[in-house]
C-alpha positions as CSV (number, residue, x, y, z in Angstrom):
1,X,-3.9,25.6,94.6
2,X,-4.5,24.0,91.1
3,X,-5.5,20.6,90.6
4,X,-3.5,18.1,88.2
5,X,-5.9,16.4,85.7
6,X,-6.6,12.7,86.9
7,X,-5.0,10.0,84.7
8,X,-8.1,8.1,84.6
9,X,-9.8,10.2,82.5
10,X,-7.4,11.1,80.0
11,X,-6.8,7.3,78.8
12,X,-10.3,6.8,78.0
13,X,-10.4,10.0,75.9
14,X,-7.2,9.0,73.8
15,X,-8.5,5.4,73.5
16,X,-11.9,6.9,72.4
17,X,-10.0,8.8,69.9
18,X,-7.9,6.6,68.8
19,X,-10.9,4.4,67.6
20,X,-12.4,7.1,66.0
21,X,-9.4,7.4,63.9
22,X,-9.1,4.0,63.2
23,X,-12.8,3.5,62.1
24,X,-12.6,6.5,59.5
25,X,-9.6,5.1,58.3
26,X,-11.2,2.0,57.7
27,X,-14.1,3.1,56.5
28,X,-11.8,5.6,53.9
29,X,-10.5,2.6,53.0
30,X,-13.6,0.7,52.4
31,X,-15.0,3.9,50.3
32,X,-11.9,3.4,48.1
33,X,-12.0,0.0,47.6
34,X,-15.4,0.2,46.7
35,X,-15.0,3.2,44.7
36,X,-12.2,1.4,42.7
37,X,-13.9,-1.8,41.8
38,X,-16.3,-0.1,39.3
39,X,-14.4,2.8,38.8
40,X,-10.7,3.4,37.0
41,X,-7.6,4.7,38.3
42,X,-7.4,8.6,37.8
43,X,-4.8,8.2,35.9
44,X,-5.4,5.4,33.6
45,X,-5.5,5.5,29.3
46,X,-6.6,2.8,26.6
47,X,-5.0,2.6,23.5
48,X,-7.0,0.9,21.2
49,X,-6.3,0.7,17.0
50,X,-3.6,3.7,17.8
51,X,-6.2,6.0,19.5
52,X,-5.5,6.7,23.1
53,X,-8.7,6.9,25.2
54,X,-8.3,8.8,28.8
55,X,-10.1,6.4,30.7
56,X,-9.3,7.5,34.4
57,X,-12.1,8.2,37.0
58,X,-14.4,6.7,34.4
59,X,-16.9,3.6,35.1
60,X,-17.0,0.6,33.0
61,X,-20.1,2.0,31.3
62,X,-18.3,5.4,30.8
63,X,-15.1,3.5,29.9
64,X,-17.2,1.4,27.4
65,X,-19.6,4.3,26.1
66,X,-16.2,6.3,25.1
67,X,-14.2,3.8,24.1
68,X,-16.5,2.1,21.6
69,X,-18.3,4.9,20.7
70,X,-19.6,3.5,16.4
71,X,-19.7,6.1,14.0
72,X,-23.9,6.8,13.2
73,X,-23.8,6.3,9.4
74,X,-21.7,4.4,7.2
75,X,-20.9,5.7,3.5
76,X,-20.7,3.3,0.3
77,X,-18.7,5.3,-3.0
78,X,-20.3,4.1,-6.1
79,X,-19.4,5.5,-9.7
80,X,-22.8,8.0,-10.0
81,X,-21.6,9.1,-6.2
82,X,-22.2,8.0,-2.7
83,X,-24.9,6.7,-0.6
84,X,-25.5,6.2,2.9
85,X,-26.2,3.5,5.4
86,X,-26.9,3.8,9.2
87,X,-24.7,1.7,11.3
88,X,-27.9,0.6,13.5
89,X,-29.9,-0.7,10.2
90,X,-26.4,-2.7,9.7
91,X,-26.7,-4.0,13.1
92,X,-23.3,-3.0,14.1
93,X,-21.9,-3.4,17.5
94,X,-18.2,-3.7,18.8
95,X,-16.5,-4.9,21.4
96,X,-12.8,-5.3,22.3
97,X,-10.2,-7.4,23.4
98,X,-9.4,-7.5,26.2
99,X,-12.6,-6.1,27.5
100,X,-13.1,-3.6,29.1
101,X,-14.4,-5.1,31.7
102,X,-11.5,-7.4,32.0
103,X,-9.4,-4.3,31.9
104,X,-11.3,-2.8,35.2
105,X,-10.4,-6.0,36.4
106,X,-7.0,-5.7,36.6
107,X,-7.1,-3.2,38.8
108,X,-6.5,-4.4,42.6
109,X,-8.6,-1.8,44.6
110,X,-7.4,-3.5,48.1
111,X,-4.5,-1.7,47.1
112,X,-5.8,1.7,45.8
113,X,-4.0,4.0,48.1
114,X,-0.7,3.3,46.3
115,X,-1.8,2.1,43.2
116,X,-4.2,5.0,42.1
117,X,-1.0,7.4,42.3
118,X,0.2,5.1,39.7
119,X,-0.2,5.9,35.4
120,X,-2.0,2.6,34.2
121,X,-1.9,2.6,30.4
122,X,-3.7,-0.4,28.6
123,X,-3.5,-1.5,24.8
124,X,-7.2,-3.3,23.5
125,X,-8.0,-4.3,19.9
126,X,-11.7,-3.4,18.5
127,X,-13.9,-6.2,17.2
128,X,-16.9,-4.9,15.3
129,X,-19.6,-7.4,14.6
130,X,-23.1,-7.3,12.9
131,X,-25.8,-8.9,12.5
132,X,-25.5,-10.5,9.1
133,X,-29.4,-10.4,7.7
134,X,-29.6,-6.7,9.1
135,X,-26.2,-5.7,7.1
136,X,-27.7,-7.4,3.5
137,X,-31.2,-6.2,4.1
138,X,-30.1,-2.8,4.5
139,X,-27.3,-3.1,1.8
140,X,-29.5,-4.8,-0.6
141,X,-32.2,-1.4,-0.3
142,X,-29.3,1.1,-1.6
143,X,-30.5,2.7,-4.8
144,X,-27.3,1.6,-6.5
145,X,-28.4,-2.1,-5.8
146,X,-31.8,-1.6,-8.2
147,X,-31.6,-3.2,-11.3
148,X,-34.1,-1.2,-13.2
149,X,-31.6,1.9,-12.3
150,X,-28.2,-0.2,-13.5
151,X,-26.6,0.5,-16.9
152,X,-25.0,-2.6,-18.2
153,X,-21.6,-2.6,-19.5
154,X,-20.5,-2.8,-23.2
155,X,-18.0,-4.5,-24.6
156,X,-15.4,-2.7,-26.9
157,X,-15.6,-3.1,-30.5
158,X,-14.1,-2.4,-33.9
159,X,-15.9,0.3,-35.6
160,X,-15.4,1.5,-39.2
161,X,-13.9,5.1,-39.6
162,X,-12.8,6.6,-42.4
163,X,-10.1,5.5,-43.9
164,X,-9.3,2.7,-41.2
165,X,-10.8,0.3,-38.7
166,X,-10.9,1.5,-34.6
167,X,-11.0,-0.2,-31.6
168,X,-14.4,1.8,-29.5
169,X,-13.3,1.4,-25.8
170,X,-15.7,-0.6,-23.6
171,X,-18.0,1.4,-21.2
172,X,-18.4,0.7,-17.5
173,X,-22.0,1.0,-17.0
174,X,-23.4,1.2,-13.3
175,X,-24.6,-3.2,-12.8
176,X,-23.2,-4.6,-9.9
177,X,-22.3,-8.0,-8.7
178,X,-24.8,-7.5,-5.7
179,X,-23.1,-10.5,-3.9
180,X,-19.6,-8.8,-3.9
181,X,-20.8,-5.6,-3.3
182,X,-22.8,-6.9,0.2
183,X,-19.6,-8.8,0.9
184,X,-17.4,-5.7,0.7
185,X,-19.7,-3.6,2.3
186,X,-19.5,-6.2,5.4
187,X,-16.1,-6.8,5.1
188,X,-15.6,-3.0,5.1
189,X,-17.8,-2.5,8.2
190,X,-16.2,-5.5,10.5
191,X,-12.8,-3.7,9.9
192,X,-14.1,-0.9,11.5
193,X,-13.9,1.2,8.1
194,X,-16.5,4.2,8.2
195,X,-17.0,4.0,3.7
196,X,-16.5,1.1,0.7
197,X,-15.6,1.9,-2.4
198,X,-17.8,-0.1,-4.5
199,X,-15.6,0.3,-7.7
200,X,-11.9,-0.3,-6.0
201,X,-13.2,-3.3,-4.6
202,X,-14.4,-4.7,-7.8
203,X,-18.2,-4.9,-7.2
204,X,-19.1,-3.8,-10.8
205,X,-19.8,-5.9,-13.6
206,X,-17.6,-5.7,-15.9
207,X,-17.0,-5.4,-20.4
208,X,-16.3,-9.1,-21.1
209,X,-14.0,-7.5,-23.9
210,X,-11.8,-4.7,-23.2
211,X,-10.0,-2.3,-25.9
212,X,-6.6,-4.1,-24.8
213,X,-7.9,-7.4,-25.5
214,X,-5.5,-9.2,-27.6
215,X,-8.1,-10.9,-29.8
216,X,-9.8,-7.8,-30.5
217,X,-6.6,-5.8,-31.1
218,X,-5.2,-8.5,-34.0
219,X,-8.5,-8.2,-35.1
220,X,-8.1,-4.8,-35.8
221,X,-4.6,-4.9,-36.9
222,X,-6.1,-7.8,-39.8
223,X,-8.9,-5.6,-41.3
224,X,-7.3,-2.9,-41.2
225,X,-3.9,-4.8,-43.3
226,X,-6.7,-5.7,-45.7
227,X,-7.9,-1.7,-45.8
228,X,-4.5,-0.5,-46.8
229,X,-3.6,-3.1,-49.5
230,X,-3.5,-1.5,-53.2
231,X,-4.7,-4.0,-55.7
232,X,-4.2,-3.8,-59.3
233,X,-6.4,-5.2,-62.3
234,X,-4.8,-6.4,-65.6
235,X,-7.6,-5.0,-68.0
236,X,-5.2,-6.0,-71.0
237,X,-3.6,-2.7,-72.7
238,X,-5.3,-0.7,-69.4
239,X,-4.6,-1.0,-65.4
240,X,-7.2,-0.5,-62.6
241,X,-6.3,0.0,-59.3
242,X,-8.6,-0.7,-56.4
243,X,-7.2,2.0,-53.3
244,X,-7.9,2.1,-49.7
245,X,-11.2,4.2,-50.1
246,X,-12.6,2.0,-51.9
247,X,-11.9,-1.1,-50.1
248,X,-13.0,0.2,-46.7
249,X,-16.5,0.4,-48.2
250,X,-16.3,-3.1,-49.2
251,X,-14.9,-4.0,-46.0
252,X,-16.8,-4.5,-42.6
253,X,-15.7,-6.7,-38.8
254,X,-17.7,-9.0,-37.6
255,X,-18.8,-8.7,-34.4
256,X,-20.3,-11.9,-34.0
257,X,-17.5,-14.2,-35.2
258,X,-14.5,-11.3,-35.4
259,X,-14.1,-12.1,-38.8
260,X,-13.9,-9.8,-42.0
261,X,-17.3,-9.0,-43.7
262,X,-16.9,-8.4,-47.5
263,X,-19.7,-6.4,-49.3
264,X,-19.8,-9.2,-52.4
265,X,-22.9,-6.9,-54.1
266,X,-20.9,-3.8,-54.0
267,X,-17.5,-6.0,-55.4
268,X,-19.9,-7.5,-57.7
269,X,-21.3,-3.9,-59.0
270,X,-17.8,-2.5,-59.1
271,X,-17.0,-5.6,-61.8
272,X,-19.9,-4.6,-63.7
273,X,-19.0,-1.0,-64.1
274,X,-15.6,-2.3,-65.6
275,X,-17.3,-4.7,-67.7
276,X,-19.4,-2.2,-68.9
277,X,-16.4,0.5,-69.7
278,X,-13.9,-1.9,-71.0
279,X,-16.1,-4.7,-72.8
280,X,-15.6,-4.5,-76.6
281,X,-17.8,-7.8,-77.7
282,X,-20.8,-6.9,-79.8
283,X,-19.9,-3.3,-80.2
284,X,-19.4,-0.9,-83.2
285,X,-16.0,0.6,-84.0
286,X,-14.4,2.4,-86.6
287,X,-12.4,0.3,-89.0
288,X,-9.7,1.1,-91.7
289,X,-9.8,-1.2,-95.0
290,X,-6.6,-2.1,-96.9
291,X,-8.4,0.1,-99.5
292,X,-7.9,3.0,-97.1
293,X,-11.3,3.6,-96.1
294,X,-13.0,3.8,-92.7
295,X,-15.9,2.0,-91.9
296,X,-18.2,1.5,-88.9
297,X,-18.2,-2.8,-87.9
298,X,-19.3,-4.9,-85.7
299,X,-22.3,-4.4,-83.3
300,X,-24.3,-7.4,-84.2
301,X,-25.8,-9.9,-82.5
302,X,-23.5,-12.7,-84.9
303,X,-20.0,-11.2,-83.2
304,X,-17.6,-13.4,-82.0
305,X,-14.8,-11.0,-81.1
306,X,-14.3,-8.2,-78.7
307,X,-13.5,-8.1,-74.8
308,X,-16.9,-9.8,-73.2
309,X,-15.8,-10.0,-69.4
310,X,-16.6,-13.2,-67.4
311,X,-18.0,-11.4,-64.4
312,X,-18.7,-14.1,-62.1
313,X,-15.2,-15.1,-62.3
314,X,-13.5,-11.8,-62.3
315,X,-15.8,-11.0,-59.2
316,X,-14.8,-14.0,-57.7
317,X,-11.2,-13.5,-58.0
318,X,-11.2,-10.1,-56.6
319,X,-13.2,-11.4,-53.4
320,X,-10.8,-13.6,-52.9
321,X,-7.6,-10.8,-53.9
322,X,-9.6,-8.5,-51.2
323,X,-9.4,-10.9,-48.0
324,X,-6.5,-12.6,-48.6
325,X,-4.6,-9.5,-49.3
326,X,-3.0,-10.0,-52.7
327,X,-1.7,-7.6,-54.8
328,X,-3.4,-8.1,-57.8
329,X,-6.6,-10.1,-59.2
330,X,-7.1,-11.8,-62.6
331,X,-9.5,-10.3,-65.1
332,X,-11.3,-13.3,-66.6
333,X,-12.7,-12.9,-70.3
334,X,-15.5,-15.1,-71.9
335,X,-14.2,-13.9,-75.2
336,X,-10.5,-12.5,-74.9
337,X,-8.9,-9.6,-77.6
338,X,-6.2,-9.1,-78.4
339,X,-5.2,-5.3,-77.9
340,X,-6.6,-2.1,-76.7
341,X,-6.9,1.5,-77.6
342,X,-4.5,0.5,-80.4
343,X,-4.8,0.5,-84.4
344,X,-8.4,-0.1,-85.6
345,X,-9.4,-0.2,-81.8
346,X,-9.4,-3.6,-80.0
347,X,-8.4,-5.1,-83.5
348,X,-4.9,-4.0,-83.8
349,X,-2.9,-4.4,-87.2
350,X,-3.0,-8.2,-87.4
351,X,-6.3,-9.4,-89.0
352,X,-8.3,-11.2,-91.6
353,X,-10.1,-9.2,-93.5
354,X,-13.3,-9.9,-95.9
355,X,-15.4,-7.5,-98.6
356,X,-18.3,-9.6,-99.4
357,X,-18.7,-7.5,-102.4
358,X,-14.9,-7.8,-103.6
359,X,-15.2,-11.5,-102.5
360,X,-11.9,-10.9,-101.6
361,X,-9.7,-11.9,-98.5
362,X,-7.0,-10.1,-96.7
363,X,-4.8,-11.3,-94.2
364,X,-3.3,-8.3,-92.5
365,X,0.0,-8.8,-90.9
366,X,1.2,-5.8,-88.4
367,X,-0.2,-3.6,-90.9
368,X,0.7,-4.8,-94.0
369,X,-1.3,-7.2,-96.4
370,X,1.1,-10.7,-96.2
371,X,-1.9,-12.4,-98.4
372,X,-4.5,-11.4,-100.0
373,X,-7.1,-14.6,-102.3
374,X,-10.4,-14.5,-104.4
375,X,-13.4,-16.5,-102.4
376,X,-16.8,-16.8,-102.5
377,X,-18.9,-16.1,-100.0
378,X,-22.8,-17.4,-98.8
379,X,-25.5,-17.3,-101.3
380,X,-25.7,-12.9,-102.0
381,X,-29.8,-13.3,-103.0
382,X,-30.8,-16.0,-99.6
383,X,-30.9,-14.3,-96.8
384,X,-30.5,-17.4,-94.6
385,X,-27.5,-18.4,-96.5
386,X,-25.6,-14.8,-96.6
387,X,-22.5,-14.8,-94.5
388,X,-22.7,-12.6,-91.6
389,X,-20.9,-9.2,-91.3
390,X,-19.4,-7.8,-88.2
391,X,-16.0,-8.5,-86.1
392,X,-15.2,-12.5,-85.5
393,X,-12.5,-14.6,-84.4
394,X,-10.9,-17.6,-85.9
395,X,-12.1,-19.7,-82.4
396,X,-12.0,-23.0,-83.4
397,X,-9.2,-24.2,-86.4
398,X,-8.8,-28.2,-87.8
399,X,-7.2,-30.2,-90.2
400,X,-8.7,-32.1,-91.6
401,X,-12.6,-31.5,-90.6
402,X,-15.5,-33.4,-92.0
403,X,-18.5,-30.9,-92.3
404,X,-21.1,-32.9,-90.5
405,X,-24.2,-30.8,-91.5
406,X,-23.7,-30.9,-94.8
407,X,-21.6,-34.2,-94.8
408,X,-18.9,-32.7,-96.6
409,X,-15.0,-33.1,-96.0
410,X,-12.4,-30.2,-96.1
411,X,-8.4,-30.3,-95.4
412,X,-8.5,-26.9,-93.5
413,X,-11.3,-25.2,-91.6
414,X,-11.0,-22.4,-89.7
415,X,-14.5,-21.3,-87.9
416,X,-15.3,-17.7,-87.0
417,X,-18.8,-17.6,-86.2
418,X,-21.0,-19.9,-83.4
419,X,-23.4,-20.9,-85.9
420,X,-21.0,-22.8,-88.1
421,X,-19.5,-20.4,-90.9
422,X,-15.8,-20.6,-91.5
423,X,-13.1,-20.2,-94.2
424,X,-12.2,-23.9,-95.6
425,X,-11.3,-25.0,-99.0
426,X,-13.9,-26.0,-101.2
427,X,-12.1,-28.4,-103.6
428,X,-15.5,-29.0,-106.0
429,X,-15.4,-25.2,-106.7
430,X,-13.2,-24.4,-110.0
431,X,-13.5,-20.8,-109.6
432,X,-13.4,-18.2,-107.1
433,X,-14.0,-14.4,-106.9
434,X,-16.3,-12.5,-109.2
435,X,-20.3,-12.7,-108.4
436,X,-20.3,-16.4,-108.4
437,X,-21.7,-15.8,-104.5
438,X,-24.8,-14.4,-106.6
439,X,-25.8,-17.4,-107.8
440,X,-23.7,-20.1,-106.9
441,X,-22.9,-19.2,-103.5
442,X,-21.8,-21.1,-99.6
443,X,-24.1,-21.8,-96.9
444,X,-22.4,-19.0,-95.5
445,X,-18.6,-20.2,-95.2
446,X,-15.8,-18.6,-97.0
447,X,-15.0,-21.1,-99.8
448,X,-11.1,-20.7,-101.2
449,X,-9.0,-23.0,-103.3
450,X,-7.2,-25.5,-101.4
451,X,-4.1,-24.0,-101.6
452,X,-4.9,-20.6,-100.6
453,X,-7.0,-22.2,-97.8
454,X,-3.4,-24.0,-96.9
455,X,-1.6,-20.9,-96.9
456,X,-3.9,-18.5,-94.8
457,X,-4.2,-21.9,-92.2
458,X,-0.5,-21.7,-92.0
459,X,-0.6,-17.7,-91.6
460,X,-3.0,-17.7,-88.7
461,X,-4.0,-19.0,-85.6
462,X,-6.4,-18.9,-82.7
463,X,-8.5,-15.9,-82.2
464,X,-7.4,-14.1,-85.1
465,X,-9.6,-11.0,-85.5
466,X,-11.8,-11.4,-88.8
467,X,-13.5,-8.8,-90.0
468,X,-16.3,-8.5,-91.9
469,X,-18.1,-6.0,-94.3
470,X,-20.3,-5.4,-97.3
């Protein structure tokens, strides 16, 4: 016969269980919660700066350790190439907001068993910090930072080619602003950036004058008007013309004041090269007599006609032709002639012409004789009283003149040398011609009757070519 179980011990067994049950619950509970409050939901992501971090089953140092995990070394560009600095010499750390910390906070781990079968996804912003003497110290040591290594910019320039003026670009050069250059390496690093490019961010020092600059590109554009000009020189009866290669050597800029240099030695020696090729005064030339012979005159040190080029002057003028840009220059003559390269040379076919040993004048007009007079001359047997031979020019003409040296008075005088000889009439002379000179003759002056003085004073003028022979 079986025996039914007794109620009285089965109740105690279920109770006993039933505690059991309740005390691992609560105690898997308890686990959780404390699990939870240092721990993240399984299934729980960051997004920070765009990057999603998978944060779940982490702890907050885990969580933190991933999530703001700093690059080691941080890289600065500079123009010779790139150079390195560790993010611990730069005293770098970062941080976020919110926290992560506050983040773990969010979660309510009373309530884990439901909400840890939830997907938690979080958004945090990165702060990077740093310690601001650590950062400069360790920028500051970079070799590009050494000013014994930099190269210093230069400024563009105009530089003389040629046949023209050019602008020479500036150059870089490797100095830096170090102040700008800690600044954007700082700046750079508190972004989060892992590099700085020294050059986009302006750090360099830079030309003060670039090839674009529009001082320095007029200043070009000036000289080089100057450079091109063609300038022309009246040498009467010739032309010179002064071209582009030859002004460019004359020509220089001036750095300094951005100016036009001139070479005024080399304009100067370019003047006396024409004076020497085209000045007649004092020099021998070949000379054709009404009596149809050729004769060698002139030369001496008594000659008061021929081309004698005022050089300062001329020089001057072309200076001034050369930077203002002008198209010509004025050829300035001491003594002036009044042809070239034509009949008798520099003399031409209008003249006054004297034989000391006719004692005979001649006034030539465009090649024909349109008076001719008897005169005497200075004493023939004196030497101090002989009237000079060479090439002269009627320079200085009156009437009436009083004769001051010798206290004398004459109705016309017309002077051809410096020293005071000149054709005048000579009214206490009754005759003329003949070798009355030999014995009887002028200080040196051309005596005529008074009216064949009248009529060759009427015939002439100023700077008359006179010519004079034995």
């Amino acid at each position: 016969m079986e025996k039914k179980p007794k109620k009285h011990i089965l109740i105690p067994c279920l109770v006993g269980l039933a505690v059991c049950l309740m005390t691992g619950a609560a105690l898997y509970v308890k686990q959780g919660v404390s699990r939870y409050s240092g721990e993240f939901y399984p299934d729980t992501t960051v997004t920070i700066d765009g990057r999603e971090y998978r944060v779940g089953g982490m702890s907050l140092a885990e969580a933190e350790e991933a999530v703001m995990e700093k690059q080691p070394s941080f890289t600065v560009l500079t123009r010779t190439g790139e150079e390195t600095l560790s993010t611990d010499s730069m005293g770098i750390s970062i941080t976020t907001d919110p926290s992560i910390a506050d983040l773990l906070k969010k979660q309510d781990p009373k309530h884990w068993l439901t909400e840890s079968r939830k997907t938690w996804a979080y958004t945090a912003e990165k702060k990077y910090d740093a310690d601001t003497e650590m950062l400069m110290a360790a920028t500051q040591a970079l070799p590009c930072m050494q000013e014994e290594s930099w190269v210093y910019p230069k400024d563009a320039y105009i530089k003389k080619g040629e046949t023209a003026f050019e602008i020479v670009p500036e150059t870089q050069g490797t100095a830096l602003d170090v102040t700008a250059a800690v600044r954007a390496v700082e700046e750079a690093a508190l972004h989060g950036d892992t590099s700085v490019d020294l050059d986009k961010e302006g750090c360099y020092k830079e030309a003060a004058v670039k090839a674009d600059h529009p001082a320095l590109v007029q200043q070009a554009r000036d000289i080089n008007a100057l450079v091109s000009n063609t300038i022309t020189l009246d040498m009467t009866g010739a032309e010179e013309t002064i071209s582009a290669e030859r002004l460019i050597t004359w020509l220089d800029h001036d750095d300094a004041t951005g100016g036009v240099l001139l070479d005024r030695d080399a304009v100067a020696a370019y003047v006396a090269g024409l004076a020497q090729q085209y000045n007649t005064f004092q020099t021998s030339r070949s000379f054709t007599t009404v009596s149809g012979d050729t004769i060698e005159v002139g030369g001496g040190a008594d000659d008061t006609y021929g081309f004698w080029m005022d050089r300062d002057q001329t020089t001057a003028n072309l200076c001034e032709a050369v930077l203002s840009g002008a198209d010509s220059a004025k050829v300035v003559w001491k003594v002036p002639a009044r042809t070239r390269n034509a009949a008798n040379g520099d003399i031409g076919d209008t003249y006054i012409e004297v034989s000391i040993g006719r004692q005979h004048v001649w006034f030539v007009e465009n090649g024909n004789v349109a008076f001719d007079a008897d005169i005497v001359t200075g004493q023939g047997n004196d030497p101090s009283r002989m009237t000079h031979t060479g090439v002269f020019r009627v320079w200085n003409r009156k009437s009436p003149h009083h004769m001051q040296k010798y206290n004398v008075d004459c109705t016309y005088w017309m002077a051809f040398t410096w020293d005071g000889q000149g054709f005048h009439d000579a009214p206490w002379r009754g005759a003329f011609g003949g070798d009355i000179y030999m014995s009887s003759g002028s200080h040196g002056c051309c005596n005529m009757s008074l009216s064949d003085a009248k009529q060759l004073y009427s015939l002439t003028g100023w700077d008359i070519p006179v010519v004079i022979y034995n």
